[in-house]
C-alpha positions as CSV (number, residue, x, y, z in Angstrom):
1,X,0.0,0.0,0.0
2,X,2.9,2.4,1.2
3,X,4.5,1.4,-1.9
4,X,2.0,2.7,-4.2
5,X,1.3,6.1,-2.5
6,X,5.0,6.5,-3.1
7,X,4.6,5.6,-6.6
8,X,1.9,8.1,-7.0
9,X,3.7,10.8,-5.5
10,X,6.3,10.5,-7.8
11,X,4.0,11.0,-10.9
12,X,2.5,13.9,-9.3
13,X,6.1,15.3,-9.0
14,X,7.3,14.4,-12.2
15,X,4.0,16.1,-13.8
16,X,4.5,19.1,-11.9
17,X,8.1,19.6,-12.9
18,X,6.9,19.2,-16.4
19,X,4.1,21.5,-16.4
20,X,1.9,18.7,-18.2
21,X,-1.9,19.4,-17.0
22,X,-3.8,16.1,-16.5
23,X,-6.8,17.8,-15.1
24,X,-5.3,19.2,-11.8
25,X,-6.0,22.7,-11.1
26,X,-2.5,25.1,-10.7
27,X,-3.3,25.4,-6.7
28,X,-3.1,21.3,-6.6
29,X,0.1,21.3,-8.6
30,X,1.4,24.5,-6.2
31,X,0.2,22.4,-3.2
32,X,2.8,21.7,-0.1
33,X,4.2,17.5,-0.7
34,X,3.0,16.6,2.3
35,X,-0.6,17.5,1.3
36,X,-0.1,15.9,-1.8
37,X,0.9,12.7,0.0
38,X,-2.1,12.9,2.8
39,X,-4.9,13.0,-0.3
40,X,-2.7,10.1,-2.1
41,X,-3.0,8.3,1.4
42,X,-6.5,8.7,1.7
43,X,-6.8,7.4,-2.4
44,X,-5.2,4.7,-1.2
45,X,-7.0,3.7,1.5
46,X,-10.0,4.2,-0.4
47,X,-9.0,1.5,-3.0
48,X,-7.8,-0.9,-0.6
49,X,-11.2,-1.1,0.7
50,X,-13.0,-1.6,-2.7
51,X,-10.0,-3.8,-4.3
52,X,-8.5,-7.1,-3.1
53,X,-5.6,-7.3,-1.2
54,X,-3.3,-9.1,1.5
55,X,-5.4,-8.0,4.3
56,X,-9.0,-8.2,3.1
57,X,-9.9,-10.5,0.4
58,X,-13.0,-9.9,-1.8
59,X,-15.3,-12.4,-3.5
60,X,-14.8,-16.6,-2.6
61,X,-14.5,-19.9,-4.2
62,X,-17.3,-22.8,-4.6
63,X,-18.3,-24.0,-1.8
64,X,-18.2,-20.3,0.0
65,X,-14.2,-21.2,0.3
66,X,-11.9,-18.2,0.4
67,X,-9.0,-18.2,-2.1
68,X,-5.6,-19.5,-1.0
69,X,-6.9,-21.7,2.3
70,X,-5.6,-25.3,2.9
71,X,-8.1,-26.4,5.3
72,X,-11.8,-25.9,5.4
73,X,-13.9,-25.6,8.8
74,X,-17.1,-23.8,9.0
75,X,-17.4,-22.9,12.6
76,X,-20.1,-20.6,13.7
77,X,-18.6,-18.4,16.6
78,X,-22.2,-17.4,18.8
79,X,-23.7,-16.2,15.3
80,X,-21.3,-13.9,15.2
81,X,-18.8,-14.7,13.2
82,X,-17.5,-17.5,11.2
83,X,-14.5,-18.9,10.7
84,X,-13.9,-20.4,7.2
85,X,-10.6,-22.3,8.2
86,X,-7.0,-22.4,8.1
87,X,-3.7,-22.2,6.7
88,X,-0.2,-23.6,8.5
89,X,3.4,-23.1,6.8
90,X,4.1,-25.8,8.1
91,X,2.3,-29.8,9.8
92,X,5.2,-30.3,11.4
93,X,8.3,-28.6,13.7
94,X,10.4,-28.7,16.0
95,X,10.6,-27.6,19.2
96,X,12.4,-24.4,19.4
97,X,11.0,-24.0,15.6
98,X,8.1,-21.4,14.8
99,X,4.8,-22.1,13.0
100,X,2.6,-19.5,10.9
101,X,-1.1,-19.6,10.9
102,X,-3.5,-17.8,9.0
103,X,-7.1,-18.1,10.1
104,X,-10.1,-17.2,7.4
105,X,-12.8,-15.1,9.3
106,X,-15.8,-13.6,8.2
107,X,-18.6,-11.7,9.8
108,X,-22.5,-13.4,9.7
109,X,-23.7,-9.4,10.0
110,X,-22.8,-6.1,10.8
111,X,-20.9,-5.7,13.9
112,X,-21.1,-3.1,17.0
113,X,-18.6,-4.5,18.8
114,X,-14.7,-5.2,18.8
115,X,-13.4,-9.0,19.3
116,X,-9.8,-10.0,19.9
117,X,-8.4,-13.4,19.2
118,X,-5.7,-15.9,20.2
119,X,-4.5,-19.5,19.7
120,X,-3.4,-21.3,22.2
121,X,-1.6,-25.1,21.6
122,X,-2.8,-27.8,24.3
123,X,-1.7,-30.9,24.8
124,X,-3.9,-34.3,25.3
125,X,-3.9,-33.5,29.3
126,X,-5.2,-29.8,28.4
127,X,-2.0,-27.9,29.4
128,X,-0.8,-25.0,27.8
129,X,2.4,-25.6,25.6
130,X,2.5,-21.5,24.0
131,X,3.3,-17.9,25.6
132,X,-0.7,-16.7,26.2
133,X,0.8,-13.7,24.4
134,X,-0.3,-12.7,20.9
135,X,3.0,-13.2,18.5
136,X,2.7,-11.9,14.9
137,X,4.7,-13.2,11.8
138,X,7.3,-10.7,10.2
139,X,5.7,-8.7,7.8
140,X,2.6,-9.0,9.1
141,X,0.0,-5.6,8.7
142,X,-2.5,-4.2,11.0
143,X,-5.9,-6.1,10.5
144,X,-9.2,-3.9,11.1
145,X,-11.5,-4.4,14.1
146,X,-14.4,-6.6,14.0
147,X,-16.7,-3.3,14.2
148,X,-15.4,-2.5,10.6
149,X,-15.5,-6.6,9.0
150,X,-18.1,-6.1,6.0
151,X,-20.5,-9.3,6.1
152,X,-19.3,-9.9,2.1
153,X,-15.6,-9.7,2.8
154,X,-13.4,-12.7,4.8
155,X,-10.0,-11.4,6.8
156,X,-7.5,-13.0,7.6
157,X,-5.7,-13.0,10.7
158,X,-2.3,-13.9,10.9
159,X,0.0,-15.6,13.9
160,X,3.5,-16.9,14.5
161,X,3.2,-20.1,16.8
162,X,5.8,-20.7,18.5
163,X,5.9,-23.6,21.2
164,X,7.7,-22.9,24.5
165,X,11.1,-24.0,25.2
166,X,11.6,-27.3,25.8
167,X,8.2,-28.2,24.3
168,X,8.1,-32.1,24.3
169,X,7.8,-34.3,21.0
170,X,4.2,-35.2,20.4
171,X,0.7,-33.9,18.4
172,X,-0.5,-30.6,20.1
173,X,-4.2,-29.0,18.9
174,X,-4.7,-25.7,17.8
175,X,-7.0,-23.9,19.8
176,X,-8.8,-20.9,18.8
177,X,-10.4,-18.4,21.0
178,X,-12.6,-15.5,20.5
179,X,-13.4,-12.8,23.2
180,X,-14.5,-9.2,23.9
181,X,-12.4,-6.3,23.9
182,X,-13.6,-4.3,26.3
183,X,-14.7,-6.8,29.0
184,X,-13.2,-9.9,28.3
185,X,-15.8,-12.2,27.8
186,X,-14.9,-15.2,26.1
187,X,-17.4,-15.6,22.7
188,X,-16.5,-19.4,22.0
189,X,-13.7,-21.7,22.1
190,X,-13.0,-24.2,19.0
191,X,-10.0,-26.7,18.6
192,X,-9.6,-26.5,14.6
193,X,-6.1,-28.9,14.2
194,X,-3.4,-30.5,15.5
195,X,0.4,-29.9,15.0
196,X,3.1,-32.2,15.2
197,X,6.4,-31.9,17.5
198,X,9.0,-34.5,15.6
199,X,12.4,-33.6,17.9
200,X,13.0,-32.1,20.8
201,X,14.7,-28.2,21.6
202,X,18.6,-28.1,21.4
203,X,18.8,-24.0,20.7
204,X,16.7,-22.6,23.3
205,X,19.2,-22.9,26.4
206,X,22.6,-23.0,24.1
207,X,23.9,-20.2,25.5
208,X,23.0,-20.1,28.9
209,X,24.1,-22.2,32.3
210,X,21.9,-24.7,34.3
211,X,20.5,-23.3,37.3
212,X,22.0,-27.2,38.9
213,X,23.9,-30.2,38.1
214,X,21.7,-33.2,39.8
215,X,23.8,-36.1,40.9
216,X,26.6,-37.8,39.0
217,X,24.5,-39.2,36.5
218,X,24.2,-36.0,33.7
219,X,21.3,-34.9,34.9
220,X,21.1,-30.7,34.7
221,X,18.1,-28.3,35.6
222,X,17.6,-25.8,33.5
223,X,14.5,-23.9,34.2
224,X,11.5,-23.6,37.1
225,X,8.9,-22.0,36.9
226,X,6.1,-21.3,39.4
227,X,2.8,-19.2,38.3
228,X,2.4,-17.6,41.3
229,X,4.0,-16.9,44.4
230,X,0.8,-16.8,47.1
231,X,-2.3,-19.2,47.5
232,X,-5.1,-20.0,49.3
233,X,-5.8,-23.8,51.0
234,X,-6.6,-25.7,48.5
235,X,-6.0,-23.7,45.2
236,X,-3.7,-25.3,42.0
237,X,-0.1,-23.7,41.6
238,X,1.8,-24.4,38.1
239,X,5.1,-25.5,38.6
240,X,7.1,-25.8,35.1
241,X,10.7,-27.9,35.1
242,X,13.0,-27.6,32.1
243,X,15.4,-31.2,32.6
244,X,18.0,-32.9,30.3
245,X,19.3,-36.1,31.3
246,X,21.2,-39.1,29.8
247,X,21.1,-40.0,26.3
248,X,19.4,-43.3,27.5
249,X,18.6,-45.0,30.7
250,X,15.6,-47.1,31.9
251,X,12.8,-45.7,34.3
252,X,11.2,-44.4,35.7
253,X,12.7,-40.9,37.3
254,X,10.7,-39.3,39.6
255,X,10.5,-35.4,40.4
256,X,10.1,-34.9,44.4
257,X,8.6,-31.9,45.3
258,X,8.3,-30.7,48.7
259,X,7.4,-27.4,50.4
260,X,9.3,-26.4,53.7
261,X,7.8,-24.7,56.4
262,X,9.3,-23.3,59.7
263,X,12.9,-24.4,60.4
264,X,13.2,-26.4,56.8
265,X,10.6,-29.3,57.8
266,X,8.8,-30.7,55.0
267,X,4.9,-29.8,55.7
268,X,4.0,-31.8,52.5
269,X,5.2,-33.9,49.5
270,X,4.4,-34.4,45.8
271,X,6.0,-37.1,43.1
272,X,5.7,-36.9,39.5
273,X,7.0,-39.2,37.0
274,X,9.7,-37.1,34.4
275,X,8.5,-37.8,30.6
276,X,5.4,-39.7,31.1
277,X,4.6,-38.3,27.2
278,X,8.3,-38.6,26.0
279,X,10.4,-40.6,28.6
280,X,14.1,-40.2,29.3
281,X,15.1,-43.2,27.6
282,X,14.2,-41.3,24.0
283,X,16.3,-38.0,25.2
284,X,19.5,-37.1,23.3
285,X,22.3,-35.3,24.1
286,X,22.0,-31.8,24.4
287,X,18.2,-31.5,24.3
288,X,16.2,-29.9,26.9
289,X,12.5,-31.3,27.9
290,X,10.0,-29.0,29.7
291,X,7.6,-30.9,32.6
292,X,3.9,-29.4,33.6
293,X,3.1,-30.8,37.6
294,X,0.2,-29.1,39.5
295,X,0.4,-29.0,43.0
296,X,-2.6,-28.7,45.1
297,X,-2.0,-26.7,48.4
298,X,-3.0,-29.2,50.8
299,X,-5.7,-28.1,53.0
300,X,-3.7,-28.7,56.6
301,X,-0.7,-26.4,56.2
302,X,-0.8,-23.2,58.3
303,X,-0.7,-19.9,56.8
304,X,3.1,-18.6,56.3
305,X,6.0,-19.2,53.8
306,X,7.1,-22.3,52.3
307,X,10.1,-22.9,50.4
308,X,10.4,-25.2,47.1
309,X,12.8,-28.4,47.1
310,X,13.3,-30.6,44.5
311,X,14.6,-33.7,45.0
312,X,15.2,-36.5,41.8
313,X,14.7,-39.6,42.3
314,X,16.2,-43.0,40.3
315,X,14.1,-46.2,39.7
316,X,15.2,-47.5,43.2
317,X,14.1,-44.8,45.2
318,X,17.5,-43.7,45.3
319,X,18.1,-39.3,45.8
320,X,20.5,-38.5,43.0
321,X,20.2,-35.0,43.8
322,X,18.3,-31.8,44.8
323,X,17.7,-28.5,44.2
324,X,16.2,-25.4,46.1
325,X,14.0,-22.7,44.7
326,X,15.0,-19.2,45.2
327,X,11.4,-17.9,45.0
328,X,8.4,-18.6,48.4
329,X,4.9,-19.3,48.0
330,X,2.9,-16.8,50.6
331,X,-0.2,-20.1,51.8
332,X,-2.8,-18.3,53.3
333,X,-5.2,-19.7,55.4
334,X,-9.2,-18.2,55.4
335,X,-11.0,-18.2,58.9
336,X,-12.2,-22.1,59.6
337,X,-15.8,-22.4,61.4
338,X,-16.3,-25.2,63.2
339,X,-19.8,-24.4,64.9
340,X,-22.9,-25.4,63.3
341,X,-24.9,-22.4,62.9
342,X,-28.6,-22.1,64.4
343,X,-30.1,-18.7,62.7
344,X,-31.2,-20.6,59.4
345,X,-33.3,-23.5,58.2
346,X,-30.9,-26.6,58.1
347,X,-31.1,-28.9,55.1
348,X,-28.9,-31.7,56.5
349,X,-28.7,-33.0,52.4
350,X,-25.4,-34.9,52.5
351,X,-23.9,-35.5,49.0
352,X,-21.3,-38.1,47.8
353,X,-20.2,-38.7,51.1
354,X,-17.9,-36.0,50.5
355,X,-20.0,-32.7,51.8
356,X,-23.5,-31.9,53.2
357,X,-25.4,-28.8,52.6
358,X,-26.4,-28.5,55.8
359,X,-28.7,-24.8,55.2
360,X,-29.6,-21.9,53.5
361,X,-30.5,-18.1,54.1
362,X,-32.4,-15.8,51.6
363,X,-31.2,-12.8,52.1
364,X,-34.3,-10.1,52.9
365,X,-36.5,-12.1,50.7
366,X,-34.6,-8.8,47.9
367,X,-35.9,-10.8,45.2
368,X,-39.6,-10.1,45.8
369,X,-38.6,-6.4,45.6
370,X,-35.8,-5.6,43.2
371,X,-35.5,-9.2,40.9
372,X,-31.9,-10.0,42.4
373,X,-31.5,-13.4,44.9
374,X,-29.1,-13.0,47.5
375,X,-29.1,-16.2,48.9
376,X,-26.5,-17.9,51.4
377,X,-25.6,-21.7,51.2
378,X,-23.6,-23.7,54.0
379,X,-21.8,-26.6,53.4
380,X,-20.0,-29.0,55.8
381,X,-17.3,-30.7,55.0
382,X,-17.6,-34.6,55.8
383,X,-13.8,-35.7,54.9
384,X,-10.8,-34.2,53.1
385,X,-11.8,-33.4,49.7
386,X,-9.0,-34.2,47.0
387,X,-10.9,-32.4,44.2
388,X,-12.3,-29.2,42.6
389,X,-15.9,-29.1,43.0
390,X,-18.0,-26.0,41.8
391,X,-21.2,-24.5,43.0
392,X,-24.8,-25.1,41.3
393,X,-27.4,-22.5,42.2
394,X,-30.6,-22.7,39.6
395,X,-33.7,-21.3,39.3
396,X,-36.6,-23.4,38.0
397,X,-39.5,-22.4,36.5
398,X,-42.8,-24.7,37.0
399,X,-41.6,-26.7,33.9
400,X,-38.1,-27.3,35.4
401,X,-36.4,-24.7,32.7
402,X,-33.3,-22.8,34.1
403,X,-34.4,-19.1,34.0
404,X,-31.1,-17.9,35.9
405,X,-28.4,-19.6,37.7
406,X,-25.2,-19.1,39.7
407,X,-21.9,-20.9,39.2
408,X,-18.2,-21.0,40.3
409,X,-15.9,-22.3,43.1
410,X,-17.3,-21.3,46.6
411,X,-17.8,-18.3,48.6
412,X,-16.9,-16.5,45.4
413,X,-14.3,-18.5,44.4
414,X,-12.2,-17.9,47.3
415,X,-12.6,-21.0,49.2
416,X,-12.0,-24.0,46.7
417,X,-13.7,-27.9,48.2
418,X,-10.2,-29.2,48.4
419,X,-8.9,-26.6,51.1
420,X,-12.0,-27.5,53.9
421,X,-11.2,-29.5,56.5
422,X,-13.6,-32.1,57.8
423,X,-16.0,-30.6,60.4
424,X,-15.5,-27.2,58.8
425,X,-18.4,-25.0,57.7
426,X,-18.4,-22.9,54.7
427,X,-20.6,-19.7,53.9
428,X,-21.1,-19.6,50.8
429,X,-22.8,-16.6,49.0
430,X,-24.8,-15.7,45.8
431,X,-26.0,-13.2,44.0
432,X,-28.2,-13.9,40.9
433,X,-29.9,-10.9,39.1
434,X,-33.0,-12.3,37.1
435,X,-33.7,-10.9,33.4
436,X,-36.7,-8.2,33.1
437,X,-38.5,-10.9,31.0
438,X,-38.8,-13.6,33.5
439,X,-42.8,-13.4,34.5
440,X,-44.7,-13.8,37.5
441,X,-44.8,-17.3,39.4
442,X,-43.5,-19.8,41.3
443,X,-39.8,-20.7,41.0
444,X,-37.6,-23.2,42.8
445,X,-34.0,-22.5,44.0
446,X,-31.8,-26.1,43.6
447,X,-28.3,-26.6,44.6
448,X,-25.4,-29.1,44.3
449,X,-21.8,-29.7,44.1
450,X,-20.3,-30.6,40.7
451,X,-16.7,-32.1,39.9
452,X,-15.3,-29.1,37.0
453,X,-13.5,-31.6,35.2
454,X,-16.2,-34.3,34.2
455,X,-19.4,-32.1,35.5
456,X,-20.7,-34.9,37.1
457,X,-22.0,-34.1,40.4
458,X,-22.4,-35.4,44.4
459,X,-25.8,-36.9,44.4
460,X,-28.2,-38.5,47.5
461,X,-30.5,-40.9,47.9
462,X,-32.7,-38.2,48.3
463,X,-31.8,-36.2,44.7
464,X,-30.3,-39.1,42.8
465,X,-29.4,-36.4,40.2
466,X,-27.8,-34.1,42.4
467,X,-29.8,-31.4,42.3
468,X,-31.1,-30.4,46.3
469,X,-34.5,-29.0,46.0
470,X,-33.9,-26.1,48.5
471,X,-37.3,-24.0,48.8
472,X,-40.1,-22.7,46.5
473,X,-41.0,-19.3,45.6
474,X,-43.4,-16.7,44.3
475,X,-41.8,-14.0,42.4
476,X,-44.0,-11.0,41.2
477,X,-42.5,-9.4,37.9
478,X,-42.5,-5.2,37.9
């Protein structure tokens, strides 16, 4: 585009200099260059919106299939937008190689409202194996907002994948997500391909030294990595290892990760297996092979600072060496109630042998008034709960319809099921807000506890599908 403003200016020059007149009154040709080049600019511009090029494409094959893309999708994005499909330089990389992908959108309509995009590469387990950052090939231009996408025209958006360091051999999918701007709020989530890892990283820690040497054996640490340095009883912290070892060897190894607490004393212990998806015995010298662990804070450590010690272990249980995180991780502890409360109607619903939702408290029956709930659950905790269960709150029409719901971890996602202790009791609040269209009648509030991984949730002999009927009702719409 730049190119051929500056080709334009240099007619305009040339026909000044030689006095030819093309049309162009003698106050044009007298004009300042730079005002020259701002109309040119604005031509330009002009044209590139009416006439093909690199960064909107006009018109599309059979088969509604834009020009120049390898493979086809058709994924509708929340009637919003639709993504034709997509273009990779390459199916296959290395690790510490890069990847370019071109993604074919178009809008269904006319759009108000400004999405942003990114692709994220997951492995079979769901972790992340790229920077969440959005990375642009060279050469690449500035695409237009969705409030500008014309309904008749596809776009393409362009990206330069490139795995993190020490990325392991395997397939990884391509991952797509749109979201809002301004707020954040995810639009829809599609997985769209796969690329393939064929060898290892051997350029990404060339240059620089191990952080240790473990044991006699050739094993060296090269990078770790934890997402955050302060957590709550029970919440998941990210730990990343970077590891090369011996160019063969039997297994398996075993990463030993403990956290210290006063005086050095090891409050609590986690092992992982090194290279579940690629194991040592396929490593080569000088390559480098990034581990994912996530450790849950166990729900019995005191609030305070704990230190990070890793320990690697051979097939035999034997130590072959350790190493000890500079960084702390702050665990704090919320307040732990341990006395049934008496000023609310007790449910006594236990569910899964795991929890009991032992009452409830509508807040000064606010619905009735203003169409929010504010309604207060409490939960007991019957043992020590390993994992992440979520929070159901639904309200049912007379048919059994959802016409508004709450859901998340509890107490607003600060008090997650696998940091209560047994005995404990949780307050856990909600606030639902129900839509102006919602008419007048009687509603039921159900609760329950779901695991977030599978969805399936704690059920009774009582409500075999999980769902505790908590109490009916009347709502009278403004």
């Amino acid at each position: 585009m730049l190119s051929l403003a500056s080709f334009l200016v240099v007619i305009v020059f040339r026909s000044s200099r030689s006095k030819v007149q093309i049309g162009i009154s003698t106050e044009v040709l007298n004009a300042k260059p730079l005002a020259i080049f701002t109309v040119l600019l604005v031509l330009v511009f002009i044209l590139s919106v009416i006439f093909e090029n690199p960064i909107r494409k006009h018109g599309l094959l059979d088969g509604n299939r834009p020009l120049h893309m390898q493979n086809s999708l058709g994924i509708d994005f929340d009637s919003e937008l639709w993504l034709h499909g997509y273009s990779l330089s390459e199916d296959s990389i290395a690790a510490d190689d890069i990847v370019e992908l071109d993604l074919f959108w178009q809008a269904q309509r006319s759009i108000g409202l400004v999405y942003s995009f990114n692709v994220r590469l997951r492995d079979i387990h769901g972790r992340l194996w790229n920077t969440s950052e959005i990375v642009r090939p060279r050469g690449w231009r500035f695409m237009p907002g969705t409030d500008f996408w014309p309904p008749d025209k596809y776009v393409i958006d362009k990206y330069a994948i490139q795995p993190l360091s020490g990325t392991p051999p395997g397939t990884y999918y391509l991952e797509v997500i749109a979201f809002r701007q301004d707020t954040l709020e995810v639009l829809d989530v599609s997985t769209i391909g796969t690329l393939q890892i064929v060898s290892a990283d051997t350029s990404s820690f060339a240059d620089v030294e191990p952080l240790a040497v473990i044991g006699d054996e050739g094993w060296l640490l090269w990078d770790f990595v934890i997402d955050r340095i302060e957590a709550v009883s029970g919440e998941d912290v990210g730990i990343q290892v970077v590891w090369s070892g011996m160019e063969s060897g039997s297994g398996p190894y075993n990463a030993r990760i403990s956290m210290l607490g006063p005086n050095r004393k090891e409050q609590a212990s986690f092992d992982f297996e090194i290279g579940i998806d690629h194991p040592p015995s396929a490593w080569r010298a000088g390559e480098t092979v990034r581990e994912q662990y996530i450790i849950r804070v166990p729900a019995h450590l005191s609030s305070g600072q704990y230190i990070w010690h890793v320990k690697l272990v051979d097939p035999e249980g034997n130590i072959l060496g350790e190493y000890e995180h500079t960084n702390l991780l702050r665990v704090n502890v919320p307040e732990r109630i341990f006395v049934k409360p008496t000023d609310m109607p007790m449910l006594g619903i236990e569910l899964g042998n795991l929890a009991t939702l032992s009452g409830y408290q509508i807040i000064d029956q606010s619905i009735l008034d203003s169409g929010i709930l504010n309604i207060k659950l409490v939960w007991e905790a019957n043992v020590n709960i390993t994992e992440d269960y979520h929070v159901f709150v639904h309200i049912l029409d007379e048919s059994g319809n959802i016409v508004a719901q709450s859901d998340g971890k509890p107490a607003n996602w600060t008090r997650p099921t696998a940091g209560w202790l047994p005995g404990e009791y949780i307050f856990d609040d909600h606030t639902i807000v129900l839509s102006s269209d919602i008419e007048t009648g009687s509603y039921i509030i159900n609760a329950g506890l779901y695991n977030n991984l599978n969805y399936e949730r704690l059920v009774s002999d009582e409500f075999p599908d999980g769902s505790v009927q908590i109490i009916e009702i009347f709502y009278r719409a403004n």
